[in-house]
N, C-alpha and C positions, 0 to 999 in steps of 0.2 A: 363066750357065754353071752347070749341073748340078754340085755337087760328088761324090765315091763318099765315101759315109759312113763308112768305115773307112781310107780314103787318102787324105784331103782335103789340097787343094792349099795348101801352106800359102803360098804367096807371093801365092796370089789373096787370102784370106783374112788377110795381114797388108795388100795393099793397098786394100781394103775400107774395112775396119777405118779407116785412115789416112785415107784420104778422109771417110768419113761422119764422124768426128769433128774433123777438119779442120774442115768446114763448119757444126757447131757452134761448136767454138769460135771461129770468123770472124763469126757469124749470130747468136749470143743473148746478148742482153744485160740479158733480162727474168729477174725472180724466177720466174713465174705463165709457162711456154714449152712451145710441144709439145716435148718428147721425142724424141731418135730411137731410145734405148734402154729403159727398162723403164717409160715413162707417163709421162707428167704428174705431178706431186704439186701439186695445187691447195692454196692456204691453208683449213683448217690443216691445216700439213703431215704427213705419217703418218712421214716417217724421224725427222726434227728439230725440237727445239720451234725457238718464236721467237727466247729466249734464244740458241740455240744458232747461229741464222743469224744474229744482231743481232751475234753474238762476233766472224765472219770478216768478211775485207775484201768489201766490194762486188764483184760479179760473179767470186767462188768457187764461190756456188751456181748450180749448171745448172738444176738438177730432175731431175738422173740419178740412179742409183743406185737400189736393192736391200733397204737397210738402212741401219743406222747402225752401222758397225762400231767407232768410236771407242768410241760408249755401253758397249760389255762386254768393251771391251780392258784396262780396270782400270792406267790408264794412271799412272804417277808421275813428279815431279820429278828429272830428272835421267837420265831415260831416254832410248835411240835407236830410233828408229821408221822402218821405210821403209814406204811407201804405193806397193804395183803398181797401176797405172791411175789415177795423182793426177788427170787431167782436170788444170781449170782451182785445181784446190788446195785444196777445199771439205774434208773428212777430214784432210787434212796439216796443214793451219789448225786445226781442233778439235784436232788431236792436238800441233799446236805452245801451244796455251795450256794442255794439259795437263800436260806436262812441262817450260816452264817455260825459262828463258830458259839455265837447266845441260844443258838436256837439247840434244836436236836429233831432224830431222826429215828423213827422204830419199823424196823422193817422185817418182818416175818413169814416164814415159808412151811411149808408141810415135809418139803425133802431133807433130810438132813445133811445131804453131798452140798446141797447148793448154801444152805447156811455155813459149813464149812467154808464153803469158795469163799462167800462174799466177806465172810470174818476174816480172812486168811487174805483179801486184797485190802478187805479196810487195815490189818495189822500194818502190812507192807508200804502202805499208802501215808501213813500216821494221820490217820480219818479218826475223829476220835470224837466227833456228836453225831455219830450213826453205831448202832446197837442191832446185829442182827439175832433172832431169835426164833427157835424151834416152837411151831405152834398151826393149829386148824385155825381158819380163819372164821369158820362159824363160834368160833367158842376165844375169842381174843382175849390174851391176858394182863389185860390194864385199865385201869379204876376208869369210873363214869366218874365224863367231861373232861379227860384229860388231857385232850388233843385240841388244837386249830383243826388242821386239815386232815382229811384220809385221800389217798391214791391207790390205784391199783392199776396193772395195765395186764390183760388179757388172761385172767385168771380167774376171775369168779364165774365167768362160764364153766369153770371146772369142776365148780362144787356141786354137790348134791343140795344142796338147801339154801338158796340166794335168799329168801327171804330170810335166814337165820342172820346168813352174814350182814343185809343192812340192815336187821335191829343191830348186830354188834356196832356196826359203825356209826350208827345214830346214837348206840348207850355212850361212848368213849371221847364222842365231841362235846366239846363243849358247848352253849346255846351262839348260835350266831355262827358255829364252825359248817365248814363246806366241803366238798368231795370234787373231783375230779376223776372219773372211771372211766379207760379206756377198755372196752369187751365186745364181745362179736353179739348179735343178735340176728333173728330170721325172720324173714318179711313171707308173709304169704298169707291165705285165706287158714283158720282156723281148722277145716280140713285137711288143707295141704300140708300143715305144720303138724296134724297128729298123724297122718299116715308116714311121713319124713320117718318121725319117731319111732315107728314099729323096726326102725334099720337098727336100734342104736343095742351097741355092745362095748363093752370095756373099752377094745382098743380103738374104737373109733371118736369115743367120747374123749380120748385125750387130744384128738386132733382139733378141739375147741368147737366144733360144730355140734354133736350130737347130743352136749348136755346145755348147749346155746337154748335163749326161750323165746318165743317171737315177740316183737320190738315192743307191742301195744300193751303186754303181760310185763314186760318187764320193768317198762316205766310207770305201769301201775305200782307194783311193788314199792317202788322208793314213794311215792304219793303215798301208799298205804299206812307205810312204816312210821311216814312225818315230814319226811325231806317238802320241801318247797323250791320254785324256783328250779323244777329240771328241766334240763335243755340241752339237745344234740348241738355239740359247738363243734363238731367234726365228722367227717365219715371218709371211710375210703371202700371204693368199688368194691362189690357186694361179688361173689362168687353164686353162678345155681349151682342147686345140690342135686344127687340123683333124684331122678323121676320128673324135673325142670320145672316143678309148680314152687319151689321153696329158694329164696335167694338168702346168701348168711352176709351181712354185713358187717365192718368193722365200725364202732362208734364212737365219738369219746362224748362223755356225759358228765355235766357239773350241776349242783346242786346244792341246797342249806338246811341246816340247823334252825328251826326257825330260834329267833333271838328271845 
């Protein structure tokens, strides 16, 4: 199904979403695994050193993901952290050894398979200041200001409503609290980025490109919402998309709460 690029069907699009990563997290159980979102990351890996996979429980890492949003979250003991699109718990795990056993960790997914996984390695692991939980990430469920930091790594290109999810993440910080999002975006002229769009259908939009917004829209949004202080602290080489006027890049982005 054809989606319209500016009225996109969000319930197609949340059931998508659900399925394809359902069936990941049913289906991999490999470090080294294709991908259904942004590649492969063969050894040695481009997000995370070895250390850094050796730290989490076994099978948190997919091979998903965008960046490493933990590495410039500037993370401390004693901190609270929620993670929108925890997957199977890989980030929520980094960010739970960073903060320490005072601190805590909320990490929430839309799929239910993958909130089972990462429940089911935090039991086995005896992780016990990480909580994960079944939830849309536009509609978060935890009181304003009650977080330090938000993270996410390669999934709110997924949503149908990014501007939804950073009011959520802007209501849920605290004053002075800051973000860390690693997500894809697309570079190109205003034309080239609405004709891209006339491709986009369900299952392509899971592939993290088709519901991607180009770079200059999407950093207005966090401006919009309140954030200050945003800024590209990373990127990795940009793929073209068909028809070669549109490039989708990988970026990680941090930003504040003003105080």
């Amino acid at each position: 199904m054809t989606l319209n690029p500016t009225r996109p069907d969000k319930e197609a699009i949340r059931d998508a979403v659900t399925s394809t990563y359902g069936a990941v997290a049913r289906s991999r159980h490999r470090t080294q695994s294709e991908a259904a979102c942004c590649g492969p990351q063969e050894l040695p890996l481009l997000d995370y050193s070895t250390e850094e996979i050796a730290s989490v429980p076994p099978g948190a890492y997919l091979g998903e993901g965008s960046g490493n949003p933990v590495r410039f979250a500037g993370l401390a003991p004693g901190e609270t952290v929620v993670d929108l699109g925890a997957g199977a718990g890989m980030d929520s795990f980094l960010a739970a050894n960073r903060v320490g056993p005072a601190g805590s960790v909320y990490g929430f997914d839309l799929t239910p398979e993958m909130v089972d996984r990462a429940r089911r390695i935090a039991a086995a692991a005896g992780i016990r200041n990480v909580r994960f939980e079944l939830a849309d990430i536009e509609h978060l469920p935890l009181a304003e200001a009650s977080v330090d930091v938000a993270i996410s790594n390669c999934v709110i290109n997924l949503t149908p409503d990014k501007r939804a999810v950073y009011r959520e993440i802007f209501r849920v910080l605290r004053p002075g609290g800051r973000i860390s999002v690693a997500d894809i975006v697309l570079r190109g002229t205003p034309e080239a980025v609405a004709a891209f769009r006339t491709l986009t259908t369900t299952e392509n939009w899971c592939a993290c490109v088709a519901g991607a917004l180009r770079e200059e829209d999407y950093l207005a949004i966090l401006r919009e919402v309140g954030f200050t202080d945003v800024q590209i602290v990373a990127e990795r080489a940009g793929q073209i998309q068909p028809g070669g006027d549109v490039r989708s890049v990988a970026i990680t982005l941090t930003a504040r709460k003003p105080a």
